[in-house]
Every structure is written in C-alpha cells, then in structure tokens.
N, CA, C and O atoms as a GROMACS GRO file, in nm:
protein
  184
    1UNK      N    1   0.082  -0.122   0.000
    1UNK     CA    2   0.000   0.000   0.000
    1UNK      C    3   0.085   0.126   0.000
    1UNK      O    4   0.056   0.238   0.042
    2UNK      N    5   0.228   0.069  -0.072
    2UNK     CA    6   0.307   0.242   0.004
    2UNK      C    7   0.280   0.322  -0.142
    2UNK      O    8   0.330   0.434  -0.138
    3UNK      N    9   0.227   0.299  -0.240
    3UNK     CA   10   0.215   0.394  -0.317
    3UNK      C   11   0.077   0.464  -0.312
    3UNK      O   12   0.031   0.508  -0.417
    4UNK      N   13   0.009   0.476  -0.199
    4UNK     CA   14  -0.135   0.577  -0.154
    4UNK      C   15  -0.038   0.661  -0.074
    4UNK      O   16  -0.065   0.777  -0.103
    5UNK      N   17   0.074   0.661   0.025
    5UNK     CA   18   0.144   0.738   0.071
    5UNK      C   19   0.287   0.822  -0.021
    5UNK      O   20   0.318   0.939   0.000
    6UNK      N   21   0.346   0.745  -0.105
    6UNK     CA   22   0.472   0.808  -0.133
    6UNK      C   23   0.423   0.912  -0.262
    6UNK      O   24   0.519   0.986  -0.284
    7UNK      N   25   0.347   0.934  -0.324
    7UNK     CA   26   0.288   1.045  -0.384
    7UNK      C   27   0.328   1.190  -0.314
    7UNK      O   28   0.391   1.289  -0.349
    8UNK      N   29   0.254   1.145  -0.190
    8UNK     CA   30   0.298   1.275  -0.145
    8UNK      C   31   0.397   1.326  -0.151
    8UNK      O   32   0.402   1.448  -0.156
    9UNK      N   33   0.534   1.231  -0.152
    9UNK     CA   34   0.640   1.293  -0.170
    9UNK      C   35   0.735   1.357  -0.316
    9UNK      O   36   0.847   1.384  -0.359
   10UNK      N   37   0.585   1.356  -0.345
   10UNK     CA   38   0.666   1.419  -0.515
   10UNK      C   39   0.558   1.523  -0.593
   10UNK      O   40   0.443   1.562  -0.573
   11UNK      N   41   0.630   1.538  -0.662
   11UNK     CA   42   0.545   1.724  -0.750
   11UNK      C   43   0.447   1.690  -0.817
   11UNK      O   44   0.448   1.568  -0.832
   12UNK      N   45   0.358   1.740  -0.867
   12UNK     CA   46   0.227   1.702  -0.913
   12UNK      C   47   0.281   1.673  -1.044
   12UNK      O   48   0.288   1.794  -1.068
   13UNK      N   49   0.300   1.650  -1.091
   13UNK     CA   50   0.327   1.578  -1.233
   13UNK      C   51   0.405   1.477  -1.220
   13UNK      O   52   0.382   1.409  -1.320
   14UNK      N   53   0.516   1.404  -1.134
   14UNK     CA   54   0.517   1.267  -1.088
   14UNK      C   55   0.398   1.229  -0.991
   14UNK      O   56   0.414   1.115  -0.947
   15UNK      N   57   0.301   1.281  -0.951
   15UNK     CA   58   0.212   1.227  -0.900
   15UNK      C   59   0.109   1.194  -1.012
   15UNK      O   60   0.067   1.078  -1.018
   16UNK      N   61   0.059   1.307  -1.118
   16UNK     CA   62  -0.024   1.175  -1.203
   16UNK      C   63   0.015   1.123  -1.275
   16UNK      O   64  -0.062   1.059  -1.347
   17UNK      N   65   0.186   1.118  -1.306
   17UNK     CA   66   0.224   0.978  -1.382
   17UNK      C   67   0.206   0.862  -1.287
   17UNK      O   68   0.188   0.746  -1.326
   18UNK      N   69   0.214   0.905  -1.131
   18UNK     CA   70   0.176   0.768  -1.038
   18UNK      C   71   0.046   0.736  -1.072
   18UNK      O   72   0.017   0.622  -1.106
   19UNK      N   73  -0.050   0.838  -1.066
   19UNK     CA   74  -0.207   0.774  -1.050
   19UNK      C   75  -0.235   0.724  -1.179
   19UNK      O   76  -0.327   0.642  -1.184
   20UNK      N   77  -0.164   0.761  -1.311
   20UNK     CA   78  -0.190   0.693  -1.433
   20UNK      C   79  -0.136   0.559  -1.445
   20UNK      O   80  -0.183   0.477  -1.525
   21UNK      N   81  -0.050   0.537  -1.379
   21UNK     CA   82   0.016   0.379  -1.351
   21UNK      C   83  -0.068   0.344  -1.256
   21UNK      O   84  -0.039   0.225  -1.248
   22UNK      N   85  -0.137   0.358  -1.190
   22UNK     CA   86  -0.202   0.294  -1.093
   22UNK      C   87  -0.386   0.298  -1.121
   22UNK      O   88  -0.486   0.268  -1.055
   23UNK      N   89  -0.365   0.340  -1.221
   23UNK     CA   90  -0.522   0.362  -1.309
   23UNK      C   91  -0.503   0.241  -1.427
   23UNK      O   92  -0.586   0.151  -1.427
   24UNK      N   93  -0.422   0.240  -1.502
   24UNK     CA   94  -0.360   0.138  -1.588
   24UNK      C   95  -0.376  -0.012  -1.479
   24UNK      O   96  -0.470  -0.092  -1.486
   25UNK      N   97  -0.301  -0.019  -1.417
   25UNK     CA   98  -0.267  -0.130  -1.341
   25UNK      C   99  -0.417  -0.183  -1.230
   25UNK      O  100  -0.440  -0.304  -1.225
   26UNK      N  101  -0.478  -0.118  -1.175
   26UNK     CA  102  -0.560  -0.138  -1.033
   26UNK      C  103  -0.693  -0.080  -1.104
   26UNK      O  104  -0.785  -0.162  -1.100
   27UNK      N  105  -0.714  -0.003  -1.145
   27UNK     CA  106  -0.877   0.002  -1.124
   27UNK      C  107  -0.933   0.080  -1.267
   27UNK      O  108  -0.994   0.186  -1.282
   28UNK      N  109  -0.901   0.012  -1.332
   28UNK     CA  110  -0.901   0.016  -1.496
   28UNK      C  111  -1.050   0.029  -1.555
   28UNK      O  112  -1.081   0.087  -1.659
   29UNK      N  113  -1.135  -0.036  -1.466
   29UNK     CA  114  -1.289  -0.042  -1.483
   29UNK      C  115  -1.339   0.057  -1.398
   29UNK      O  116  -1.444   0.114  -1.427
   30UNK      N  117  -1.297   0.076  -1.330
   30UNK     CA  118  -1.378   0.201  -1.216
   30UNK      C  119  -1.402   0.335  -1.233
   30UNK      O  120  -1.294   0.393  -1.247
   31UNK      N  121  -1.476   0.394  -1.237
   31UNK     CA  122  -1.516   0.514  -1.247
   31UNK      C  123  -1.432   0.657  -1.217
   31UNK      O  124  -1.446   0.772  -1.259
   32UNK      N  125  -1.336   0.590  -1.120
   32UNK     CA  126  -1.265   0.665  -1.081
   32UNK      C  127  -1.142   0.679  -1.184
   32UNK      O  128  -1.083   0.785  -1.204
   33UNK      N  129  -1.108   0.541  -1.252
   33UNK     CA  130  -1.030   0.552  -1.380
   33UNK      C  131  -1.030   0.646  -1.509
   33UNK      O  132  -0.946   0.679  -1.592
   34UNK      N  133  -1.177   0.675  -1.485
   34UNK     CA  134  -1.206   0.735  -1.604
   34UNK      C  135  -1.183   0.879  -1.522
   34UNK      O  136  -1.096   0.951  -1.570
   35UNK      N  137  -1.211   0.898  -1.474
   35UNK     CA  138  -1.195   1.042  -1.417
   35UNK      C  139  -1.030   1.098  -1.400
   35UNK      O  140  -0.987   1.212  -1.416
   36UNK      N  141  -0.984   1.018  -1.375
   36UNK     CA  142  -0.791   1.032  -1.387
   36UNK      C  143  -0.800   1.042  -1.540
   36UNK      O  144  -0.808   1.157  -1.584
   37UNK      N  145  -0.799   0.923  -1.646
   37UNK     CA  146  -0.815   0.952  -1.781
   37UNK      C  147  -0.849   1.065  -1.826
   37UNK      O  148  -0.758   1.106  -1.898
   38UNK      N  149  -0.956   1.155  -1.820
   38UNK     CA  150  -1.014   1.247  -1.800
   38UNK      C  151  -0.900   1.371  -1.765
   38UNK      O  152  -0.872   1.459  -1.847
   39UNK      N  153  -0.855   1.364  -1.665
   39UNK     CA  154  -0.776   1.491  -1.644
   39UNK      C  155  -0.633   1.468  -1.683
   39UNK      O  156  -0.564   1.569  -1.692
   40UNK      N  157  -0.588   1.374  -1.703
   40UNK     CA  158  -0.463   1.363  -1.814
   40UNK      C  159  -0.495   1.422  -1.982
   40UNK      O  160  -0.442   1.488  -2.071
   41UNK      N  161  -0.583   1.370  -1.959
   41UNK     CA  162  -0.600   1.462  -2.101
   41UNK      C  163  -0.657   1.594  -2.110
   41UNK      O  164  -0.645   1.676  -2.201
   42UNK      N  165  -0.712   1.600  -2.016
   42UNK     CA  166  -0.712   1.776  -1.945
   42UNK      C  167  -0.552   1.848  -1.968
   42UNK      O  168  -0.532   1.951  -2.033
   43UNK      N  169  -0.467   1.783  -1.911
   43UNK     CA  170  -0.371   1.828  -1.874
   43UNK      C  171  -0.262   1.854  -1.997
   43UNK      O  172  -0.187   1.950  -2.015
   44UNK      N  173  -0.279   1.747  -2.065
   44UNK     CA  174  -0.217   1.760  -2.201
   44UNK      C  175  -0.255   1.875  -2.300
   44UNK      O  176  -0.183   1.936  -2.379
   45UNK      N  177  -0.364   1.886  -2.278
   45UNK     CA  178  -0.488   2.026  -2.365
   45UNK      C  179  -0.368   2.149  -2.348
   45UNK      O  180  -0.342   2.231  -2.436
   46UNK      N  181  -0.303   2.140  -2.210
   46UNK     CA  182  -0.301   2.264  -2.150
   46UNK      C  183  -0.143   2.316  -2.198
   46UNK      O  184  -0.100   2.426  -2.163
   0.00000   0.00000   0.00000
C-alpha cells in the first residue's frame, strides 16, 4: 500500500504519472479511472 502514501512525496506531475500507472494497473474499470483519464488529457490540452 506504500504507493497511496509516497505520492505525497513528489510534484504534481510525478504524482499523475503515479495515479496513471495505478489507473492502468488497479482500477481500470472504475469510475474513478475514467476520471484520472479524464484529467490527463485535461492536462495535455493545457
């Protein structure tokens, strides 16, 4: 479970390359996946 904690220790853009590896990997069907999906490509827009 140490990657719900070690996020914190890094800048927001190694943090959603974490949550995109961990969206990929863990919860690929979940709603919450799509919503990370969602703001990566938000983020790319930008």
């Amino acid at each position: 479970m140490g990657w719900i904690v070690r996020p914190l220790q890094y800048n927001f853009f190694q943090v959603v390359h974490i949550l995109a590896e961990i969206e990929q990997d863990f919860i690929q069907n979940f709603t919450f996946g799509n919503i990370i999906s969602s703001m990566l490509i938000f983020i790319q827009r930008r």
